[in-house]
C-alpha positions in Angstrom: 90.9 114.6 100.6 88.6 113.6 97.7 89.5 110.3 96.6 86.4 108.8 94.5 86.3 109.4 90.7 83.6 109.0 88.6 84.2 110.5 85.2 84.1 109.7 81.4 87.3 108.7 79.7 89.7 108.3 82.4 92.4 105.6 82.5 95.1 104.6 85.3 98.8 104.7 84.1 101.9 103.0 85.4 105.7 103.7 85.7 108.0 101.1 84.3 110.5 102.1 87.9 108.2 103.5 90.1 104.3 102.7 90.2 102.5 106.0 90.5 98.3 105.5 90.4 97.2 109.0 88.3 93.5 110.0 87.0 93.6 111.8 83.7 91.6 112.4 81.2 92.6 110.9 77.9 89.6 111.7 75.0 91.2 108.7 72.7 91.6 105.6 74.3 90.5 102.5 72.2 87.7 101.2 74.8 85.1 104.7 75.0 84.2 104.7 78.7 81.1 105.9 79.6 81.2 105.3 83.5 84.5 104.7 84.9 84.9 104.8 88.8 88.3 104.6 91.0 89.0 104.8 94.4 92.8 104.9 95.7 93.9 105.1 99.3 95.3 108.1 99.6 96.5 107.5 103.6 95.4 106.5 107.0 92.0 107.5 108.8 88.7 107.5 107.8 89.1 104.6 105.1 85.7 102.3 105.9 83.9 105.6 106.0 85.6 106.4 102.2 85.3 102.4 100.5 81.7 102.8 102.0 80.9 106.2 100.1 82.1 104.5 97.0 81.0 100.8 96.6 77.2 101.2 98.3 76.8 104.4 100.3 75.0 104.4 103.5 75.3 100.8 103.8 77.5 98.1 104.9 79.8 97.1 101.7 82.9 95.8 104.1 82.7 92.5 105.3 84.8 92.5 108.4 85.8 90.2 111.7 86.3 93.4 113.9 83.5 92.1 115.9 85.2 89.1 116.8 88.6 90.6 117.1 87.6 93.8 118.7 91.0 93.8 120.5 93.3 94.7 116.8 90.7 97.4 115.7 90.0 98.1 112.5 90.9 95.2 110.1 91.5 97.7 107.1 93.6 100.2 107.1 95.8 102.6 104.9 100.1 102.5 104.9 103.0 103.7 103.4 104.2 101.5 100.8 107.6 102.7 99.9 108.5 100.5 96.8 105.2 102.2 94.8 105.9 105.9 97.1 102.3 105.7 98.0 99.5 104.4 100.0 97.7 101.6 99.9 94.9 99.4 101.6 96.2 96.8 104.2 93.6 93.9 104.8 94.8 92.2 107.4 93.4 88.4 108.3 94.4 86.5 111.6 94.4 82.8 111.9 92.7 83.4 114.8 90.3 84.5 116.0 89.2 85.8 112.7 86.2 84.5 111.0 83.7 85.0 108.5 82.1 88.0 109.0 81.3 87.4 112.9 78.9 84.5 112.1 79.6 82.0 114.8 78.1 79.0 113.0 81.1 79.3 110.0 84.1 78.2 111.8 85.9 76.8 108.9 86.4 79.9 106.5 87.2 83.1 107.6 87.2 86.9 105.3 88.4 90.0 105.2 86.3 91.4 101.6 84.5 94.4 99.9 82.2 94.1 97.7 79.6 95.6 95.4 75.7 95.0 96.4 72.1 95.7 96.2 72.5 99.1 97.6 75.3 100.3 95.5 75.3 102.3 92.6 74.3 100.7 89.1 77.2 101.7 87.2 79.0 99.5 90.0 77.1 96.6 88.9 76.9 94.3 86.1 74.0 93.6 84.4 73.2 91.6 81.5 74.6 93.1 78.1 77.1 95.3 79.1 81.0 95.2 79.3 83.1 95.6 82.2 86.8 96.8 83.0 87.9 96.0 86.2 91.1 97.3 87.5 93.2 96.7 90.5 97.1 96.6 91.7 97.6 94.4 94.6 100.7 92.9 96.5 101.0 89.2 98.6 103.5 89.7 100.9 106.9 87.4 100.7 106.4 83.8 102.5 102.6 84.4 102.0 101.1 81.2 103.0 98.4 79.8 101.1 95.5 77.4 102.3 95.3 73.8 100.1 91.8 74.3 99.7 91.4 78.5 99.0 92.6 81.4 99.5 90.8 83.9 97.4 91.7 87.4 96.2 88.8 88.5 93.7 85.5 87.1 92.5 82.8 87.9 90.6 80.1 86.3 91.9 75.9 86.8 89.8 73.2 87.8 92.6 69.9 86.0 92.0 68.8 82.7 90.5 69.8 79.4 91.5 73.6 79.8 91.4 74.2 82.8 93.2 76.3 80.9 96.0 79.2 80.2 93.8 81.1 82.9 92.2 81.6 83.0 88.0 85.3 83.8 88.7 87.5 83.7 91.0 91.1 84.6 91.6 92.7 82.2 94.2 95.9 80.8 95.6 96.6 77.6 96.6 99.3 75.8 98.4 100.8 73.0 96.6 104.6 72.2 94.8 104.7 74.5 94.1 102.2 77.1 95.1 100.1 78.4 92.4 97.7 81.1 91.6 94.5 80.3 90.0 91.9 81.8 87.9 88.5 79.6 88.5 85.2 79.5 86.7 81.7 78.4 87.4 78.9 78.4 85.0 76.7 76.6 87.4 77.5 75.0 91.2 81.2 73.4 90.0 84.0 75.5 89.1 86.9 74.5 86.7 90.6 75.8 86.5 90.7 78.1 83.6 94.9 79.0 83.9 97.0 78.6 86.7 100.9 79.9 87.4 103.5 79.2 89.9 102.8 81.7 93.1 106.6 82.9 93.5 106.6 85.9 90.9 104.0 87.4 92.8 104.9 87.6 96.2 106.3 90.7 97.6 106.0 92.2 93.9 103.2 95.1 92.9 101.5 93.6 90.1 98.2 95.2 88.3 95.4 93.3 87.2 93.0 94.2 84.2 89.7 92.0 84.1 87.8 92.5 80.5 84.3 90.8 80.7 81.1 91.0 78.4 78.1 90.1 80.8 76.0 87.8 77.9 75.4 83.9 77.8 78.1 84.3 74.9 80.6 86.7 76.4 84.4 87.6 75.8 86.4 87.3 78.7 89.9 88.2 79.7 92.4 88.4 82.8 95.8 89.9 82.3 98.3 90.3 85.3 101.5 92.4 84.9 104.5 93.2 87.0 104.4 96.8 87.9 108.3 97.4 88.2 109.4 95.1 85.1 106.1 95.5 83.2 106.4 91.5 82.5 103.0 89.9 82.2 103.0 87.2 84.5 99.8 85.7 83.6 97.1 85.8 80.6 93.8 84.0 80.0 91.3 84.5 77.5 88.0 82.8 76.8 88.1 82.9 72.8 90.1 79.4 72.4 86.8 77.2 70.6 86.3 75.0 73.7 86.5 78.0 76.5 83.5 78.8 78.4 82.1 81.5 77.2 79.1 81.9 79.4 78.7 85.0 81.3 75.3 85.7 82.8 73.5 83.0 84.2 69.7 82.1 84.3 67.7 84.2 86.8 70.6 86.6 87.8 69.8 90.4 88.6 73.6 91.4 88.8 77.5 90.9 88.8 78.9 92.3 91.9 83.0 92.4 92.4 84.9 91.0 95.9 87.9 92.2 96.5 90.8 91.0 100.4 91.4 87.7 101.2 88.8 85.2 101.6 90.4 81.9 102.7 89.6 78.1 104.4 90.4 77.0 107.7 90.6 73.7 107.2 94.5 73.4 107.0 94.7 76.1 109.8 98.2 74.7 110.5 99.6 75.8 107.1 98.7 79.5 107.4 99.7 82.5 108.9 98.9 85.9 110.0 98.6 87.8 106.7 98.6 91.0 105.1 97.4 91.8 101.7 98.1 95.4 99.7 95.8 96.6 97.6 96.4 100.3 95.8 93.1 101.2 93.7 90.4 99.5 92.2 88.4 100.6 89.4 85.4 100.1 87.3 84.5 100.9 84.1 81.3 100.3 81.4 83.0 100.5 78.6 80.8 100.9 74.6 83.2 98.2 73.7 86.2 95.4 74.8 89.0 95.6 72.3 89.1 91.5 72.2 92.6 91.6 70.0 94.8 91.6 72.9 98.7 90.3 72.4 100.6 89.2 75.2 103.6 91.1 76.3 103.4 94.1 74.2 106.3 95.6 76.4 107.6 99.1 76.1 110.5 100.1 78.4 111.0 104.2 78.6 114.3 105.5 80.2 115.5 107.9 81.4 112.7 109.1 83.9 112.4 111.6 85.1 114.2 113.3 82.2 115.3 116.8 81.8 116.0 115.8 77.8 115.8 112.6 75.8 113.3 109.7 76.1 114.6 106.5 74.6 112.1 104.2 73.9 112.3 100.5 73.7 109.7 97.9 72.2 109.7 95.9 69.8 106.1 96.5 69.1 106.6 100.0 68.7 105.1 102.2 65.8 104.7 105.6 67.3 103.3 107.8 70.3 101.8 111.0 71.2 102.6 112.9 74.2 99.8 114.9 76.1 100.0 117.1 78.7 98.0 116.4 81.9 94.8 118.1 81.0 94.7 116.0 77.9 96.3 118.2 75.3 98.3 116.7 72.8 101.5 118.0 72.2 103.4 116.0 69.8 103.7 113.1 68.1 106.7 110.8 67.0 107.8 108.0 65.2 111.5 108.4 66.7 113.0 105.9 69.3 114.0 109.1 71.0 111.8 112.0 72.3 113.3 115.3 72.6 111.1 117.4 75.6 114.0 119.6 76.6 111.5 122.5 75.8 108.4 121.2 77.7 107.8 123.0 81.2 108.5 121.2 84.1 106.1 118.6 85.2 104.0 115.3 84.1 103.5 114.3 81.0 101.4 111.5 79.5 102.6 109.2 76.5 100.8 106.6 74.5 102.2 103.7 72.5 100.7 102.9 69.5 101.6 99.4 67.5 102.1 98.3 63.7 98.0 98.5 63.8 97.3 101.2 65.0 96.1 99.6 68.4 97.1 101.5 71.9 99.8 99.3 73.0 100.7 101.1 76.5 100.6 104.3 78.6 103.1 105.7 80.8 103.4 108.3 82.8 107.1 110.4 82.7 108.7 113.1 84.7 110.2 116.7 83.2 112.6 118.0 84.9 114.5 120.9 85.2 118.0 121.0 83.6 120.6 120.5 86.5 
C-alpha cells in the first residue's frame, strides 16, 4: 500500500467530471522536475505512521491535540469522499477542548497542521535559489465557520533569523460580509493582504491549488486555485505587478518549510464550530525553472468521458494536443476538435493541451472504453 512518490518528471492530472489524483510520467512538461514528491491518502489506518515516512521520517512532523482530546482518538484520519471516488485526509479541529499542540499556556489558538522541518528530507525544503511547486486539492465543508481573526489553511513560513515566527505566506479564511479567503504576506513581522475572494465558491467544492515560488530576495511568486468539477479558477495572484513584493528569502533564514490543516484563533470561540477539513494529496516539486507566463482561465472542457469513440474538445485557447499512453508513450497528435480513439485498447489515457504558443495549457486524464 505504497503511497509516497518521489520521482523525476511526474505531474498530477484532473478530470473535468470526476477528480481522479494519478502519478505518471510525462518526459515533456514545460517546468523539468528534478525532485518531485506526492503523497495521497489512499484509505483508513496507518496514516500518521505514512505522513510521517514522508514529510521528516522518524520524527514528529504532525502537530496534533490528541493529547488533550485523548477521548476522539486520532485527529487525522482517512475517508471516502464520494464526489472525487476516493480518499482523502480528514483533519478534524474541536472548539473544545482542542488546542495548540497540547501546550497549556496557548489557550487562544488551537491547530490541527503538518509540516516540513529540520529533520526532513532536503528536497522537502526550500532553500535559497531554488524554485518550488507546491500542490494540493483540499475541500471546507458547507457552513464552514471562519474565526474574524484566522483561520489558516497553508503557510510557508522561513526557519532561522529574526522573522521566523511569522510565516511569508499564508492562506487563510476569515469571517466577515461576506466571508473571504485570503492570501497573506510577510516580508518581515507584519503581513499584508495580497488578493482576497468571497469564501462561498469554496465550500463544499474540491478545488486544487498550485503555489509557484522562487526562493530569492527577488523572487516570482504565484497562487492559482481552481474548481475541480467545473475547472473555473476561482482565484489568481501573482507577484510581477511593479509594486508587488517580490521578496522571498529573508535575512538569516536556513529554510522554507510548508504547513498544511487548519490552524485557527479562539478568540471569537462563539463564532466557530466543530470542523472538518479534506485534503487529497500534496506535492512538492524543485523544478529547473517556473514558467512565469501564466494566463488566467485557460479552460479546456473534454466530453464525453469515459468514451468508447470521439473526444470533443472545447477551449478557446486551444491549438492542439498529444495523447500518451500511461507509461508515457505518445500516441498521436491532433489539431482536430475531435479525437477519434475507437482503436485504442481499453484503459487510461493521458492528453495535453497545447496553446497558440506553444505553452502546455492543461492535462486531463480520459477513460477508453469498450464499445457497448
Amino acid at each position: 500500500m505504497n503511497k509516497i512518490y518521489s520521482y523525476p518528471s511526474l505531474v498530477l492530472c484532473t478530470l473535468n467530471t470526476k477528480w481522479v489524483i494519478a502519478v505518471i510520467f510525462l518526459f515533456f512538461v514545460n517546468n523539468q522536475s528534478w525532485s518531485q514528491d506526492v503523497i495521497v491518502a489512499n484509505g483508513p489506518g496507518n496514516t500518521y505512521e505514512e505522513l510521517t515516512a514522508f514529510l521528516a521520517p522518524g520524527h514528529d512532523p504532525i502537530e496534533v491535540p490528541d493529547c488533550n482530546h485523548a477521548s476522539f482518538g486520532n485527529h487525522i484520519d482517512e475517508v471516502y469522499d464520494t464526489s472525487i471516488g476516493g480518499y482523502a485526509y480528514r483533519f478534524f479541529i474541536h472548539v473544545t477542548p482542542d488546542n495548540d499542540r497540547c501546550i497549556d499556556e496557548i489557550d487562544d489558538r488551537q491547530r490541527n497542521e503538518i509540516k516540513t522541518y529540520h529533520p526532513s528530507p532536503s528536497n522537502l525544503k526550500g532553500t535559497q535559489g531554488e524554485n518550488v511547486i507546491y500542490k494540493w486539492a483540499f475541500k471546507l465543508p458547507a457552513g464552514f465557520q471562519s474565526s474574524p481573526k484566522f483561520t489558516h489553511i497553508h503557510q510557508l513560513k522561513s526557519v532561522g533569523g529574526d522573522f521566523q515566527s511569522m510565516p511569508m505566506y499564508t492562506l487563510t479564511t476569515r469571517k466577515g460580509s461576506p466571508d473571504k479567503i485570503q492570501l497573506r504576506y510577510a516580508e518581515t513581522t507584519s503581513q499584508i493582504t495580497l488578493s482576497e475572494t468571497p469564501l462561498s465558491p469554496f465550500l463544499n467544492n474540491w478545488v486544487e491549488v498550485t503555489e509557484k515560488i522562487n526562493y530569492s530576495t527577488s523572487g516570482f511568486y504565484s497562487m492559482s486555485i481552481v474548481d475541480v468539477d467545473t475547472n473555473d479558477q476561482l482565484f489568481y495572484y501573482d507577484n510581477s505587478g511593479f509594486d508587488e513584493p517580490k521578496t522571498n528569502w529573508r535575512p538569516g533564514a536556513d529554510f522554507v518549510r510548508p504547513k498544511w490543516g487548519i490552524y485557527r484563533s479562539l478568540v471569537y470561540s462563539e463564532d466557530l464550530r466543530d470542523e472538518e477539513v479534506l485534503f487529497s494529496y500534496f506535492s512538492i516539486d524543485e523544478v529547473n525553472s517556473l514558467n512565469t507566463n501564466y494566463v488566467k482561465n485557460k479552460n479546456v472542457t473534454i466530453y464525453p468521458n469515459p468514451t468508447d469513440a470521439t473526444i470533443y474538445i472545447n477551449s478557446q485557447y486551444y491549438n492542439y494536443a498529444e495523447v500518451y499512453d500511461m507509461n508515457g508513450k505518445l500516441i498521436l497528435s491532433s489539431s482536430n476538435y475531435e479525437i477519434n480513439i475507437s482503436h485504442f485498447k481499453e484503459g487510461f489515457y493521458i492528453i495535453k493541451f497545447f496553446g497558440n504558443l506553444d505553452e502546455l495549457i492543461c492535462i486531463k486524464k480520459v477513460i477508453k472504453s469498450n464499445k457497448k
